[in-house]
C-alpha positions as CSV (number, residue, x, y, z in Angstrom):
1,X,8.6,7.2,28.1
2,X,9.9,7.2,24.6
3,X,8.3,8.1,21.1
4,X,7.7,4.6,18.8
5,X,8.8,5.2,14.9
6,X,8.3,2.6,12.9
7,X,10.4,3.3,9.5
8,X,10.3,1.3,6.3
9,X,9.1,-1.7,8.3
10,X,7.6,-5.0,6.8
11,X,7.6,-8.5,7.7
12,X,7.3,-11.9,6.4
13,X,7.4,-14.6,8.0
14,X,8.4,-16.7,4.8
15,X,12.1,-17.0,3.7
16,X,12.2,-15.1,0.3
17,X,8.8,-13.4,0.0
18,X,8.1,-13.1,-3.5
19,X,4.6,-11.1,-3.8
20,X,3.0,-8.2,-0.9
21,X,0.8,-11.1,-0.2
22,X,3.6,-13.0,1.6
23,X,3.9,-10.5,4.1
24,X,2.5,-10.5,7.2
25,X,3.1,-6.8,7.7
26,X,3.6,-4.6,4.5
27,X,5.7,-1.7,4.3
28,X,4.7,1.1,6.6
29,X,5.4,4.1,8.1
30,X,4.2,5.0,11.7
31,X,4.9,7.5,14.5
32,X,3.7,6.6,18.1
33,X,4.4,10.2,20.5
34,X,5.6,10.4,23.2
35,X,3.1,9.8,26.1
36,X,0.2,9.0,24.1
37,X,-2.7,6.9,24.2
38,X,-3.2,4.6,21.4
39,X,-4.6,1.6,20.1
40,X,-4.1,-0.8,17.3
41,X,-7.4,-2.2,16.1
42,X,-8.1,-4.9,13.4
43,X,-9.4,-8.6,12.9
44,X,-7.8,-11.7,13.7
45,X,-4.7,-12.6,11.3
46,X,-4.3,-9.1,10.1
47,X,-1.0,-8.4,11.8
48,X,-1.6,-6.7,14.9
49,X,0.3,-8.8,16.9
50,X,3.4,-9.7,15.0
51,X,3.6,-5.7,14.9
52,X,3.7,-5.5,18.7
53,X,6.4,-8.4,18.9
54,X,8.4,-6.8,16.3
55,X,8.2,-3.8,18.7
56,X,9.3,-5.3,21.9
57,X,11.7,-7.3,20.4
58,X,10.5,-10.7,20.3
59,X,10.8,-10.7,16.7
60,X,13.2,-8.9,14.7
61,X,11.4,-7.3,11.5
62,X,12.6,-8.7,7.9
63,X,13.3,-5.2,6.4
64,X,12.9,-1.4,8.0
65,X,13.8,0.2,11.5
66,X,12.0,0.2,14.9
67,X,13.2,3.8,16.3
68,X,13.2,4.6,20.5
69,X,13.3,8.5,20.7
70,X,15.5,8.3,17.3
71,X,17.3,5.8,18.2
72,X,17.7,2.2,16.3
73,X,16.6,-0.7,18.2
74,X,16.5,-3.4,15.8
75,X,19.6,-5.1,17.2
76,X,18.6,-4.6,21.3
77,X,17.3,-7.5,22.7
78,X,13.6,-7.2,24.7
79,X,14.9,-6.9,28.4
80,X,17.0,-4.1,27.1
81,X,14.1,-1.7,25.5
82,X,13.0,-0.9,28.5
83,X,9.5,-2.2,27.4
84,X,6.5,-3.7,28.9
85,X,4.4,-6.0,27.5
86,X,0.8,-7.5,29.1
87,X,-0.1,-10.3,27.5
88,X,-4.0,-12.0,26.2
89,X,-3.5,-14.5,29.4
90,X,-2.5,-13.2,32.7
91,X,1.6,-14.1,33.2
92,X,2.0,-14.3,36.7
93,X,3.4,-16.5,39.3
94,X,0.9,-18.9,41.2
95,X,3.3,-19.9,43.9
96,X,4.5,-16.1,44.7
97,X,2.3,-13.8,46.9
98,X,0.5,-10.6,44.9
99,X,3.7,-8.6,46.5
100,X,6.1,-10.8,45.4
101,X,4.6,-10.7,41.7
102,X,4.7,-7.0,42.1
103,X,8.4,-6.9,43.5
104,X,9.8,-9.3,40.7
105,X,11.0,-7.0,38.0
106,X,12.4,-4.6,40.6
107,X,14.1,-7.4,42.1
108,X,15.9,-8.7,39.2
109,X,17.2,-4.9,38.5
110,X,18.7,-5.1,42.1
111,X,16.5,-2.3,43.2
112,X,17.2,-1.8,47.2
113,X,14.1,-3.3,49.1
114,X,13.0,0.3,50.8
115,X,12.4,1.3,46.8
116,X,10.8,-1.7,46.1
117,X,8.8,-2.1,49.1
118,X,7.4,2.0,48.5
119,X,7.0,1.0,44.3
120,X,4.7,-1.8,45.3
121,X,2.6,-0.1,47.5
122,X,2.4,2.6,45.1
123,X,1.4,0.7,42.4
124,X,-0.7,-1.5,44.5
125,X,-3.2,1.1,45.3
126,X,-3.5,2.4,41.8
127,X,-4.9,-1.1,40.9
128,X,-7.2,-1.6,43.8
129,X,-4.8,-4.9,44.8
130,X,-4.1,-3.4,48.2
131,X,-6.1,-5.5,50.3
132,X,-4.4,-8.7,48.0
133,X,-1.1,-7.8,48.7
134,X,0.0,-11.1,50.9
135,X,-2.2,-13.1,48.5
136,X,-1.2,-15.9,46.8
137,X,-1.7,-15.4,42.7
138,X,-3.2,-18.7,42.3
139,X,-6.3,-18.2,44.2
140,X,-6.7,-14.8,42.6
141,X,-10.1,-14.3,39.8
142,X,-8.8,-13.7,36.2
143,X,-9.7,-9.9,36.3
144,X,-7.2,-10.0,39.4
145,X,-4.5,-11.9,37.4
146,X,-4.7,-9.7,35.0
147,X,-4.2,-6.6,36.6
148,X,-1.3,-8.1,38.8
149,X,0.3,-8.8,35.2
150,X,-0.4,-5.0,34.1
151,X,1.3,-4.1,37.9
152,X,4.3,-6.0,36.4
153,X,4.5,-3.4,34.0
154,X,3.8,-0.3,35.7
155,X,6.2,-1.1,38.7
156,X,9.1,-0.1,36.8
157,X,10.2,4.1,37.2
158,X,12.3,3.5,33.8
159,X,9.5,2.0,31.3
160,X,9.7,3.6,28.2
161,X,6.4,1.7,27.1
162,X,3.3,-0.6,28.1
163,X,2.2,-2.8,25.1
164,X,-1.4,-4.5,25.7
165,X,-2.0,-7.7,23.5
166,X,-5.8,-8.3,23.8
167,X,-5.5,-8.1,27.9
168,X,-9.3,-8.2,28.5
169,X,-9.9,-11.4,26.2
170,X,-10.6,-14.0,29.3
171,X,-12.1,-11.2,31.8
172,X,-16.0,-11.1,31.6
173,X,-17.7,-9.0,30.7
174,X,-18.9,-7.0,33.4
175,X,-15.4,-6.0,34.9
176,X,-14.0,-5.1,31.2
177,X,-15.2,-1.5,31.6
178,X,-13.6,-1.1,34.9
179,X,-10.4,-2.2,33.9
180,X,-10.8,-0.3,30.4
181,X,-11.2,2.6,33.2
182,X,-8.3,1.4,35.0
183,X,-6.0,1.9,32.3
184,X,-7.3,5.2,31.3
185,X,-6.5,6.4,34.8
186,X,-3.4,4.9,34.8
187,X,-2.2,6.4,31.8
188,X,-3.7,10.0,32.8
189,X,-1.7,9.2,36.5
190,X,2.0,8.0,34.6
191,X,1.7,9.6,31.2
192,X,3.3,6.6,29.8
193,X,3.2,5.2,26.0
194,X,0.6,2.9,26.0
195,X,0.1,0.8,22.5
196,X,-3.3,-1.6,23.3
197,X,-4.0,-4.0,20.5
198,X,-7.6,-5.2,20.2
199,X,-10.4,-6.1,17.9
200,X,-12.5,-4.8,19.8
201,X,-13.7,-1.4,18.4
202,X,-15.3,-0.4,22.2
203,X,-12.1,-1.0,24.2
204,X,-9.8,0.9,21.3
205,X,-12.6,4.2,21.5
206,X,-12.9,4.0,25.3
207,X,-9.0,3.6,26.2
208,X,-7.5,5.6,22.6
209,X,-7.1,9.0,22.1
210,X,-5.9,7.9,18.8
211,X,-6.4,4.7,16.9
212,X,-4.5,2.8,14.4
213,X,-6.7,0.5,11.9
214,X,-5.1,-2.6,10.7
215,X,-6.3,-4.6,7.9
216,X,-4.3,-7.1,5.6
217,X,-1.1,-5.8,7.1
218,X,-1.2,-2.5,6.8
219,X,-2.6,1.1,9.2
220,X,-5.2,2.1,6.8
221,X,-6.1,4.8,8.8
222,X,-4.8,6.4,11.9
223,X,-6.9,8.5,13.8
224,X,-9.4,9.4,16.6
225,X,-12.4,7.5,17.1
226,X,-14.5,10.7,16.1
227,X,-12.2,10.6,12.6
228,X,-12.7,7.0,12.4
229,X,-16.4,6.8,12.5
230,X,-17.3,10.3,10.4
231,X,-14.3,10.0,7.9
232,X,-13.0,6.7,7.3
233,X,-9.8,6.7,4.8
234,X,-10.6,3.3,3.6
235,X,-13.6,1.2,3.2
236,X,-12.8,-1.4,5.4
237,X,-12.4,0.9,8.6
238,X,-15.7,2.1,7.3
239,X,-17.0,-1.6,7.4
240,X,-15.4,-2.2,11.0
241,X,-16.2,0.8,12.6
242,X,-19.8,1.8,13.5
243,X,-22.6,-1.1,14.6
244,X,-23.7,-1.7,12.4
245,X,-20.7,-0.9,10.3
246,X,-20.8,1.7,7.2
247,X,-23.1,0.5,4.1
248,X,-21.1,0.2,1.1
249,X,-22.3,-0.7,-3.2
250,X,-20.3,-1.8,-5.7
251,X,-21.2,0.9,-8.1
252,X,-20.3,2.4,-12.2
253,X,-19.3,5.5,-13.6
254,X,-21.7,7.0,-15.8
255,X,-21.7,11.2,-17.0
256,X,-24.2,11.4,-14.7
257,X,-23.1,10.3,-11.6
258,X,-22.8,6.6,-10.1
259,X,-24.9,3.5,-10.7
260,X,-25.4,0.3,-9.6
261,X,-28.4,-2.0,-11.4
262,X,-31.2,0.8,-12.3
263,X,-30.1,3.6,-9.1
264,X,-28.1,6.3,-10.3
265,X,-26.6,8.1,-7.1
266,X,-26.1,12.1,-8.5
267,X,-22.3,13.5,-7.4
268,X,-21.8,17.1,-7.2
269,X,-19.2,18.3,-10.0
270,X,-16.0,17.9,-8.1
271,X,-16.8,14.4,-6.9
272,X,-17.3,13.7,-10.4
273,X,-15.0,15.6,-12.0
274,X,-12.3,13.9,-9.6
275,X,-13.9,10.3,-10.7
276,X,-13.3,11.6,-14.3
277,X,-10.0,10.8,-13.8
278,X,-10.1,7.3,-12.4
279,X,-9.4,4.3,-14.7
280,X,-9.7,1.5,-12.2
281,X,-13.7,0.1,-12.0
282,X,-12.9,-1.0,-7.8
283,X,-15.6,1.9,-7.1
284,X,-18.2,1.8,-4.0
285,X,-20.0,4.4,-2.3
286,X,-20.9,3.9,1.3
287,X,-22.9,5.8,4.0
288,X,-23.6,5.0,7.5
289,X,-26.7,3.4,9.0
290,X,-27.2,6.7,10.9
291,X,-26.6,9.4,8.6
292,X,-28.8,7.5,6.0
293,X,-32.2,10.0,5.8
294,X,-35.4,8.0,6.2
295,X,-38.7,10.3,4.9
296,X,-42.3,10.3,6.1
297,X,-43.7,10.2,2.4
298,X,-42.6,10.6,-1.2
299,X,-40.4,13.3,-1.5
300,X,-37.7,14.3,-4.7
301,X,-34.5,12.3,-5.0
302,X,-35.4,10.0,-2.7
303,X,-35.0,6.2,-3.2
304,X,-38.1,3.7,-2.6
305,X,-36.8,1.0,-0.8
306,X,-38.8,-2.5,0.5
307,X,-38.7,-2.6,4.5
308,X,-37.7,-6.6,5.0
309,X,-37.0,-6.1,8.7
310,X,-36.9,-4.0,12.3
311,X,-34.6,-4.9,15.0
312,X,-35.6,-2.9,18.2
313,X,-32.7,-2.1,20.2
314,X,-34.4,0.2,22.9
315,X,-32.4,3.6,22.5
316,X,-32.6,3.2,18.3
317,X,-33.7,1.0,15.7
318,X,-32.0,-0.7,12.6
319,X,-34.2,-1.1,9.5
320,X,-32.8,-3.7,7.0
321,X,-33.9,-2.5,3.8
322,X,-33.4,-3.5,-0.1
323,X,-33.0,-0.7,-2.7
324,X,-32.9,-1.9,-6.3
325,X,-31.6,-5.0,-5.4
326,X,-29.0,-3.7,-2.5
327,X,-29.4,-4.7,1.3
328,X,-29.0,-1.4,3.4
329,X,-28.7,-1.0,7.6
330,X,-30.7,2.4,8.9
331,X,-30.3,3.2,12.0
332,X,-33.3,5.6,13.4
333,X,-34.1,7.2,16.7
334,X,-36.6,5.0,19.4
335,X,-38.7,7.2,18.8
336,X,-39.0,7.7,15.6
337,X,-42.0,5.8,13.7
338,X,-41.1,2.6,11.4
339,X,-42.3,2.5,8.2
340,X,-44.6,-0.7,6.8
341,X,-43.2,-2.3,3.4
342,X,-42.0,0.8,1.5
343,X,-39.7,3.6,2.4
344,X,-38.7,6.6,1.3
345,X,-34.8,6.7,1.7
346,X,-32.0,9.6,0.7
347,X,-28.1,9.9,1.0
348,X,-27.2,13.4,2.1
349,X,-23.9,14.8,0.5
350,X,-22.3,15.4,3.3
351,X,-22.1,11.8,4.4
352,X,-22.0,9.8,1.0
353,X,-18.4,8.8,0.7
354,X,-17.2,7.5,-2.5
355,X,-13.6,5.0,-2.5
356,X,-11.8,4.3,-5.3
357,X,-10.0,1.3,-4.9
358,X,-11.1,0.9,-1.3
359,X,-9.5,4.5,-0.6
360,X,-11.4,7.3,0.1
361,X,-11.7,9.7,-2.4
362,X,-11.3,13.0,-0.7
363,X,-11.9,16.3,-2.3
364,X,-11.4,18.4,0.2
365,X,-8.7,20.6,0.7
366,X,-6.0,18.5,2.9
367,X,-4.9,19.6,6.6
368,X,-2.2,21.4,6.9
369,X,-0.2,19.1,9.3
370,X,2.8,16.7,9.5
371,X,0.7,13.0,8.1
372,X,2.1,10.4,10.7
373,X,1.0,7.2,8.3
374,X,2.0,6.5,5.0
């Protein structure tokens, strides 16, 4: 098991980068522990997996450190870092029996075959491959490909690490929870440092107990999925996270508060005493579908909004609705009744967020506690 520092690290995969927008990963900061959970989430092309290379070695990082337990490991090739990586497609070999899969990495490290025969079995059983064992690979389903590939991984007593690169992309659908909660177990079981890179924001919350958010190749936010969803740092993760995602305005500054067309959002005075000082006009307020308060008639301070449609989703319901011009998502209880053409809507302070060039601005006093990302 080892703890996974990332110091000063950026990438480009261009020979003299001349601009941040020529880097595939700009300059971050990043501490995985020891043991943990995590996962890296983000949209295709935003950097998640030249990250995980630069990690296990198959590509060597155009400025900063990659740090084992403290220790440099720029310069150590892969089959030194004592890492495993599972891959988007299943790497295993056809022609070899489930065992001999299993066996392979052992094997090569000249591992007596009493160790290696008790280290497959072992392993074997954790991933329900028992009864597969003598098994050729090639007439194995994809879900059972794939977890052969993740025994490839787990076989070895010395891993320091199991990196996951999209492993449930070609498994369908109805077996992805079960081998979401095949990992989980397996991590509670080995308490190994698990990095799983996704896009999918279900697989990072239900494997994660913390997860990094990757946008235009950099963590924007590093977090639980709790954090994520109630708090999000920046207004993409806010965007990502959440179905549907967090609503977000373009708005201005006035003395009064916020505006965007004829809608003036009020602040209270340290919100706007903090957006006093702001120069920049990137400014957007943004609230989620479900924290947005939908009333059952006219009522102060709230915002009369045109009903365009209902989507029924059988445990809740998302309105689309336009205010002064402004698509919003609400998200309401089945229960609850939907209004007809007009609706009565109002932000509640607590969950109005305000970023300032897509950042968060936070006004709340800051945790005391060593920050991880930078």
């Amino acid at each position: 098991m080892a703890e996974i520092r990332l110091k000063s690290l950026a990438h480009s995969y261009k020979s003299k980068p001349t601009s941040p927008d020529d880097y595939a990963i700009r300059e971050m900061n990043h501490v995985w522990h020891q043991g943990g959970a995590y996962a890296l989430l983000g949209p295709s092309g935003c950097g998640k997996s030249t990250l995980l290379n630069i990690i296990s070695g198959l590509l060597a990082p155009s400025n900063g450190d990659v740090l084992f337990d403290g220790k440099k490991v720029n310069d150590i090739p892969p089959e030194e870092r004592n890492i495993a990586q599972v891959f988007q497609f299943p790497v295993v070999y056809d022609s070899m029996t489930v065992f001999d899969n299993l066996a392979f990495p052992l094997r090569n490290m000249k591992i007596s075959e009493d160790k290696v025969h008790s280290r497959v079995i072992e392993i074997a059983a954790v991933l329900e491959l028992s009864d597969l064992l003598k098994n050729k690979a090639k007439n194995l389903t994809a879900d059972e490909k794939q977890k052969v590939s993740m025994g490839r991984g787990l076989v070895r007593s010395d891993v320091s690490a199991i990196l996951f690169d999209e492993p449930l992309t070609v498994i369908d659908p109805h077996l992805k929870w079960k081998l979401r909660r095949k990992l989980k177990q397996i991590h509670e079981q080995f308490n190994i440092t698990m990095v799983y890179v996704t896009h999918d924001q279900l697989e990072a919350s239900t494997f994660a107990d913390k997860i990094a958010v990757m946008y235009g190749g950099q963590i924007v936010q590093f977090g639980t999925p709790r954090e994520l969803f109630e708090k999000p740092n920046h207004a993409f993760v806010g965007y990502f996270i959440g179905s549907p995602g967090m609503n977000l305005i373009e708005v201005k500054k006035t003395k009064s508060g916020l505006k965007f067309n004829n809608t003036l959002v009020s602040l209270n005075p340290e919100m706007q005493v903090a957006l006093d000082r702001v120069s920049t006009s990137n400014i957007k307020i943004g609230i989620r579908p479900e924290f947005v308060h939908v009333w059952d008639d006219k009522a102060e301070g709230a915002f009369e909004c045109d009903v365009l449609h209902t989507e029924d989703l059988g445990t809740y319901k998302i309105i689309t609705m336009k205010l002064d011009g402004e698509v919003l998502k609400v998200r309401i209880h089945e229960d609850r009744a939907v209004p007809t053409k007009k609706a009565y809507i109002s932000f509640p302070e607590q969950w109005l967020k305000v970023y300032v060039d897509e950042y968060l601005v936070d006004i709340e006093e800051p945790e005391d506690e060593e920050k991880e990302t930078v």
